[in-house]
N, C-alpha and C positions, 0 to 999 in steps of 0.2 A: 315846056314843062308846066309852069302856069298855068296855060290856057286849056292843058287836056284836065283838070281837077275839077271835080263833082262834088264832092264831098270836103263838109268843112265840118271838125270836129273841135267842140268846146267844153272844154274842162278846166274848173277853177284849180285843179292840181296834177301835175304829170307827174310820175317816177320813171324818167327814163336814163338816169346815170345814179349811180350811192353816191359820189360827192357833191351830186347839187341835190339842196334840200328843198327842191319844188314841187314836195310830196309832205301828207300827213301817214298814210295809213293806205288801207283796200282800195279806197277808191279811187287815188291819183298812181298807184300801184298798176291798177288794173289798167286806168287808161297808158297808162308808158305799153304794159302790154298789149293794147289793142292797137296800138298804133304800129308797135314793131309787126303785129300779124297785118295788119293792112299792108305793109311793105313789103311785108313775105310773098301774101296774094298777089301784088302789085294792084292795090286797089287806089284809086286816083282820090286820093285823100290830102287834106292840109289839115293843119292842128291848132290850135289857138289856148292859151293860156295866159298867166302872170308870173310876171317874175321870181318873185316873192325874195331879195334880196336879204332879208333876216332869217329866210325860215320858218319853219311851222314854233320850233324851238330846239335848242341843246337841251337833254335829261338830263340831270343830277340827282342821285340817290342818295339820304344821309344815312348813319347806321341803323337808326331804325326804321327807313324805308319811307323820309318825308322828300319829296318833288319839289328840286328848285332847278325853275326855267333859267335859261340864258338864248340871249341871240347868236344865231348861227352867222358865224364871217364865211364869206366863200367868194372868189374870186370871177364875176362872170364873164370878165373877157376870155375868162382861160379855157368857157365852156362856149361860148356863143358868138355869134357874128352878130354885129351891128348891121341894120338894116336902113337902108338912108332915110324912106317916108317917114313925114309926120300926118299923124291927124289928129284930132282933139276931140271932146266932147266937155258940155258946160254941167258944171256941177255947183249947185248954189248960185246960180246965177255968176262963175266964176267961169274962164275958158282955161283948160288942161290939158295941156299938152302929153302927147304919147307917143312916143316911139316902140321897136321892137326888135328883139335880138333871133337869130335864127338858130335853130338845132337839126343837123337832118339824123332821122331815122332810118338807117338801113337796112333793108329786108336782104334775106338769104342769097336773092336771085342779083344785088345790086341796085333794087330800085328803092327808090327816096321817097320816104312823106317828111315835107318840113314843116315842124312846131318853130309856132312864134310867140316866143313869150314878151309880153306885153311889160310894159316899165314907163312911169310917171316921175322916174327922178332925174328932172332936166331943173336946168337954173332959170327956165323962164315962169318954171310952175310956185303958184305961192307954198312956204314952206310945207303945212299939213297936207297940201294932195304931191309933193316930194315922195311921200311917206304913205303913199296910199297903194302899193306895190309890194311895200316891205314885208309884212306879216300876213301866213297866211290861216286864216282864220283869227284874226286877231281883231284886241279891242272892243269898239260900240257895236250898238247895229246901225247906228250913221257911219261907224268906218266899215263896215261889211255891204249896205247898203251902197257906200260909194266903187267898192273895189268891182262889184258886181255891173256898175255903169259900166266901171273901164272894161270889163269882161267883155259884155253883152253889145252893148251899145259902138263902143269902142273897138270891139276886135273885127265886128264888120266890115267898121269903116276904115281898120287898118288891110284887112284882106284887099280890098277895092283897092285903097292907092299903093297894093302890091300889084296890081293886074289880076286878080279873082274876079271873073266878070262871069263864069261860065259853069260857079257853083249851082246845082240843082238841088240838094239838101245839105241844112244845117242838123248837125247832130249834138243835143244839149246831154251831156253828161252828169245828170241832177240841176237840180233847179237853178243852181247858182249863176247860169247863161241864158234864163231863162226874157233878161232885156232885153234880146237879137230881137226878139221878135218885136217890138215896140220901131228897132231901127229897120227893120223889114219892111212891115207896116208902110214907112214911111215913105222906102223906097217905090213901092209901090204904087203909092198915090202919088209919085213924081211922075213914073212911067207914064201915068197917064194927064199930068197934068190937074190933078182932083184937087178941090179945095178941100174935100173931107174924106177921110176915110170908108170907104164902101163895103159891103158886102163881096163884091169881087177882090177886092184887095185882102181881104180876111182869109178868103177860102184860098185865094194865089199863096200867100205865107202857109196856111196849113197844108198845100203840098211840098212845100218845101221843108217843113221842119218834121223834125224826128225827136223824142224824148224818149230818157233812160230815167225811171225812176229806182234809186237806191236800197230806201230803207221804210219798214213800217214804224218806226220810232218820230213821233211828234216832233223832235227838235231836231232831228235830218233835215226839215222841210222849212225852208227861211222864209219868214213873215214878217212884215217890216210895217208899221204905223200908218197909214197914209197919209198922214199929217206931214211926218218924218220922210215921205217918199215926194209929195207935193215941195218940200223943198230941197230937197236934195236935186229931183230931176225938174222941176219949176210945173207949170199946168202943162198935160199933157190929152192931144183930146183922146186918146185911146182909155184914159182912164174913165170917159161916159160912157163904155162898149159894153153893155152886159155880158155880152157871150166874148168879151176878154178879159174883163175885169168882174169877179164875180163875192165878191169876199167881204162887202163892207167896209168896213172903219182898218181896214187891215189887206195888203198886197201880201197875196201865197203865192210862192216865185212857184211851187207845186202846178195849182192850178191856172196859171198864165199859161207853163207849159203844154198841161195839156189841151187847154182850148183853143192852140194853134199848132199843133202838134196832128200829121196825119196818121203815123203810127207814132204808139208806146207801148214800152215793154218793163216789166217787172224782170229782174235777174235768176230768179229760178221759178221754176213751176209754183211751188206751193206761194213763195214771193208774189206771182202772178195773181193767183186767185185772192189773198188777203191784201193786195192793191187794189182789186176790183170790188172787195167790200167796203175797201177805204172811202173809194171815190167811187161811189155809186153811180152809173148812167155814164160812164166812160168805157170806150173799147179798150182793154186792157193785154196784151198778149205776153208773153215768155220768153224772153233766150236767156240759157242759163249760161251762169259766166265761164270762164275757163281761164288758164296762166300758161303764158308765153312757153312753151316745153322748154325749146333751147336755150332759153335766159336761165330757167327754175330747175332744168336738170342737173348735177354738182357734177364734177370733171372725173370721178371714179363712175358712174353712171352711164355718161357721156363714152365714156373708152369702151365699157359696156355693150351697151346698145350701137358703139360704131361695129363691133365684131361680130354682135349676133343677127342686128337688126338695123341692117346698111339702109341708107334714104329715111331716115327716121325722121330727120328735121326737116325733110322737105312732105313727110307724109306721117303726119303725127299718130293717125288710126293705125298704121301697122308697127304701133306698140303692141298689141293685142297678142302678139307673138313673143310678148316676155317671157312667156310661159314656157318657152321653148329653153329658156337662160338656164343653165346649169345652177343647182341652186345654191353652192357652195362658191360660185364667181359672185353671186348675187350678195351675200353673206359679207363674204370676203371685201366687197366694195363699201357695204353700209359700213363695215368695223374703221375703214378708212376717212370714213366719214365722223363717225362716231369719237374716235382717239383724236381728232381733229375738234370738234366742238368740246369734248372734256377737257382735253386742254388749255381750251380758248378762257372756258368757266372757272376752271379753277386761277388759272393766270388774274381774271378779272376781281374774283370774290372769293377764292380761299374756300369754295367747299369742301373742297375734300371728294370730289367724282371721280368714279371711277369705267371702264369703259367695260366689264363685266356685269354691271346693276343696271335690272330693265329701267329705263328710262323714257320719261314723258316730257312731252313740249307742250305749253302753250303760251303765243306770243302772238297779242293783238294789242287794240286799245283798251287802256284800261276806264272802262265805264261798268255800273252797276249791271245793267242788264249783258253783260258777259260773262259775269259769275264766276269769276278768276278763282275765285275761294269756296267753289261747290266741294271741291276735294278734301275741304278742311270742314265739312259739317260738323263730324262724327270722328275728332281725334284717336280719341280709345280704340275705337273701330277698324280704322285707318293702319293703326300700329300693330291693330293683332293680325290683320289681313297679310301684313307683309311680314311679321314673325311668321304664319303660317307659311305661307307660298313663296317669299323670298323677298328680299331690299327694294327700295326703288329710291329713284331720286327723279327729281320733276326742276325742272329749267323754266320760270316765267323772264318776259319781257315783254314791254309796254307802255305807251306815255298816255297820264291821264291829260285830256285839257287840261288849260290853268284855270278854267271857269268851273271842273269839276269836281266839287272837293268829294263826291261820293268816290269819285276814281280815284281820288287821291288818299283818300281813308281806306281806298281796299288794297292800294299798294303795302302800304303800313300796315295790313292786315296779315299778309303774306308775309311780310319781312317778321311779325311775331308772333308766328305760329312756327318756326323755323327749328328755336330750340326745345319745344316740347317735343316735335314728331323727330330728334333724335335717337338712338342711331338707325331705328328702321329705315326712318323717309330723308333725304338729304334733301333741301331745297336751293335754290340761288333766284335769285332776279336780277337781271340783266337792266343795267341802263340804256337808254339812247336808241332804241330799237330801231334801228333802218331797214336797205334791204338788203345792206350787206349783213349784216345778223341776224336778217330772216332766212337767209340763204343758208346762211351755220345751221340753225338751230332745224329748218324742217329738213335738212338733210342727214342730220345727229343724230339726230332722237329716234327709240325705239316704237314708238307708240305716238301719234299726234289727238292731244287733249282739246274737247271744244265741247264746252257745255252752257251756252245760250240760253235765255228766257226763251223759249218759244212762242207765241211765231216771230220776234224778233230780230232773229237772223236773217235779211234778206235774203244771203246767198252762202259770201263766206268764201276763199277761195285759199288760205295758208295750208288747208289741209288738202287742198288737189295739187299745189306746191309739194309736200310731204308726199304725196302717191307717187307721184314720179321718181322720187328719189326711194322707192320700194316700202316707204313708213304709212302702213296704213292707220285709222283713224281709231277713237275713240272720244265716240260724240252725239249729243241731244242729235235726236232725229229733227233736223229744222234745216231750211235753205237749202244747199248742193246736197247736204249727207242725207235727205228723204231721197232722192235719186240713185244715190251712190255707193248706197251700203247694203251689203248681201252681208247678212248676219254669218261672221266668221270665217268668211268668204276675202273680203276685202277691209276687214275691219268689224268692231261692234258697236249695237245702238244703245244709248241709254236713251230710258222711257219707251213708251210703250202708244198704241194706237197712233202710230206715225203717219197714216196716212189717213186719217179720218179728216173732217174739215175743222173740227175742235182741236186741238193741242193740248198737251196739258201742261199746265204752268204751276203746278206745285213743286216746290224748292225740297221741301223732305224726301217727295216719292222720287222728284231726279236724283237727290242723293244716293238715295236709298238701291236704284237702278243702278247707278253709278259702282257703288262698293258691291254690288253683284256681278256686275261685269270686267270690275279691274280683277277681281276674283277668278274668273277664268282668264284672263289677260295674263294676271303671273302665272297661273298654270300652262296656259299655251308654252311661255317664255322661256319657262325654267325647267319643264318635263317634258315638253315634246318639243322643240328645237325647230324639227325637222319640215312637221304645221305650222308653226311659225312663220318659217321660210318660203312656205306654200303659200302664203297668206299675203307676204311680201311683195311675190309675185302676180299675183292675182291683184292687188293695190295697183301697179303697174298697168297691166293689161288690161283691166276693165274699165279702171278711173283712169289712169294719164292717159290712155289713146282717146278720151271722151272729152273728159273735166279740161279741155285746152283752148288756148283762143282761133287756135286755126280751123276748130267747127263751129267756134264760136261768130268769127270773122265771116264764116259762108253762111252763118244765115242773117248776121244783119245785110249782106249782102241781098239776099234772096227774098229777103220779107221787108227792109226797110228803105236801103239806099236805092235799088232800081227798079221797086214793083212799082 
């Protein structure tokens, strides 16, 4: 099994089980997803990650909506096999020991890709690299800076003394693996016996490695001191390499990747092209993201699609045939769905929902440029909208960093604006958003809310989560929804010139777009039912047999692991 694997993928966060918290958000989400679709494929893949024994963190909400962190207890023997090799890597001139615990991934057909999550808490390690596992994204950028050794540097050379000898590409998952190549490098110039690093040796790792880059937001993209990096990893000669180290008084884990990177790819098209203005004189290409269908499809869905549209999970495009779902089964399944998450909410926070009021979701991270509280511009507005056309109530959930206090002031934001948009608008926020609460909440909701700064949404994948379960979107044309939204069709767009190469990023006129189009949104909802229900299913068929990783999986197949 070992020896037939090609493919080693690296991600500083997996979400592949809701009780281990060795996930933040989208992007350790996505890769749990890409790896169960590699499995599905039977694509000869291994995984690499960190432990993170603490977690990203526990939410807590106070009454008026302030964020107090706690560390997450989880038990990892309960989830993970211990794996015998050691190997280490020197950090401060200090040697650190590493082990790894195994998790296999099971695809449909029975075949395995095993994740190894990485762990620094042995008793021969000095206390603070004990501790350099536990949090993830946590702390300095000396502590991020070190976890990204263990990552990079360290996951290679735990692949090796697992018997990975016959890996042909490395797959970095955002910059934060972006060290591999530094340990690649080196390998390289063993092979041949070099006292320096070559121009052969460079171009050998750039057919090996592959980059995904995330997001257009500046602090997506980890950048570390080199002062700060000279002593964390000690003199390194790769750091004389122009064409690998290219940045100055400052390491962009960004551009390491891509200058030894033979393909990269931006997460959606339009992603693609505002990556390629980012980093100007880089080949830049496309795959757009997708979610796992049979993880994200809910169990009323699931019954569903086994009676109308048998081989579903093994052939995710012949969703396309939802259309064919009677649309009153269709109906029938979201209310199951829906009386389920009302529930949940009110149990949680006392709103008072009800399973008869159109209802909206939106559950991400809570940072500034997501704009949690676009909905809340124009109160007055807001309240006469749904006097007119009928009630609503809207479900957030979300954890800001502890480093953000702008996320953290917009959580507080939401929590008081709560009792002015009474009795029209009913709200709730949801603590602790995992993904078992992502699972409630895009399956609930009548409508899935996503209104992004644009072009700042890379991609965005909660709301192709929501299409499969029949809830189409309402959302900034930015990321997957320029692709995926046929106006009233499969959901509607706020703002306008979506596919221009400009965006527009005025905050009033998305409002403004915004309360025009919830505007027909309660009108669909509440007067015509019937389009509604049309609408549902077309969310289905257009976006979840698309927006999935199983076409997503065939083309890093097709364009990245074996062209």
């Amino acid at each position: 099994m070992i020896q037939d694997r090609k493919i080693a993928y690296f991600s500083m966060e997996i979400g592949i089980e809701e009780a281990m918290p060795t996930y933040s958000g989208g992007l350790g989400v996505l890769a749990g997803d890409t790896i169960l679709a590699a499995a599905d494929a039977e694509v000869p893949m291994a995984a690499v990650s960190l432990v993170h024994r603490k977690g990203y963190f526990f939410q807590k909400l106070t009454e008026d909506g302030r964020q107090i962190e706690e560390p997450v207890i989880w038990t990892v023997e309960d989830f993970l096999e211990e794996m015998p090799p050691r190997v280490s890597v020197v950090i401060e001139g200090r040697t650190v020991q590493i082990r790894c615990w195994k998790y296999e991934a099971r695809g449909i057909g029975g075949y395995i890709v095993p994740i190894y999550f990485l762990d620094t808490d042995l008793e021969v390690n000095a206390p603070q690299d004990r501790e350099l596992t536990d949090y993830l994204y946590g702390k300095d950028k000396r502590y991020r800076l070190c976890q990204e050794v263990v990552l990079g540097i360290g996951g290679v050379r735990m692949l090796r003394a697992l018997g990975y000898e016959q890996l042909e590409r490395f797959h970095m998952n955002e910059g934060h693996a972006s060290l591999l190549t530094l340990e690649l490098l080196e390998e390289q110039k063993r092979k041949r016996n070099g006292q320096t690093i070559s121009e052969e040796d460079i171009a050998a790792v750039r057919r090996q490695c592959v980059f995904t880059t995330h997001t257009p937001v500046a602090a997506g993209h980890d950048q570390f001191p080199m002062d700060l990096v000279r002593q964390v990893l000690g003199q390194q000669e790769a750091f004389s390499l122009n064409n690998v180290f290219c940045c100055g008084d400052m390491l962009n884990m960004t551009y390491l990747a891509l200058n030894l990177s033979h393909y990269v790819n931006g997460v959606a098209k339009k992603h693609g092209e505002v990556s390629r203005h980012m980093f100007g004189g880089y080949e830049i290409d496309a795959i757009t993201n997708g979610v796992h269908a049979a993880r994200w499809t809910s169990e009323p869905f699931a019954e569903l699609f086994d009676k109308y549209i048998p081989g579903w999970r093994e052939d995710n495009f012949s969703l396309r045939y939802a259309l064919s779902v009677p649309s009153e089964e269709a109906w029938e399944a979201h209310l199951q769905n829906k009386r389920r998450l009302v529930s949940f909410v009110n149990r949680e926070t006392n709103a008072g929902m009800d399973a008869e009021t159109l209802t909206l979701g939106f559950a991400r991270r809570a940072t500034s440029y997501k704009r949690a509280d676009l909905i809340f511009s124009d109160r007055r507005r807001l309240k006469s909208l749904c006097r007119k056309g009928g009630r609503l109530q809207i479900i957030f959930a979300g954890k800001a960093h502890p480093n953000d206090f702008e996320g953290k002031e917009l959580i507080r934001r939401i929590f008081s604006a709560r009792g002015e948009l009474m009795p029209e608008v009913r709200t709730a926020y949801l603590p602790n958003y995992d993904m078992a609460m992502g699972r409630l909440i895009t399956a609930g909701v009548d409508v899935w809310l996503n209104t992004p700064q644009p072009p700042l949404e890379a991609s965005g994948t909660s709301g192709m989560k929501a299409a499969l379960n029949g809830v189409p979107s309402l959302s900034v044309l930015d990321g997957w929804w320029i692709e995926g939204c046929i106006e009233g069709v499969t959901g509607w767009a706020i703002g306008e010139n979506h596919r221009q190469a400009e965006m527009p990023q005025d905050r009033q006129k998305d409002a403004e777009s915004l309360y025009e189009k919830l505007e027909k949104v309660l009108y669909v909802y509440y007067k015509t039912p019937l389009q509604f229900r049309k609408v549902m299913l077309h969310a289905i068929a257009l976006n979840g047999s698309f927006f999935n990783t199983q076409r997503m999986m065939q083309q890093y197949v097709l364009k990245a692991y074996f062209s």
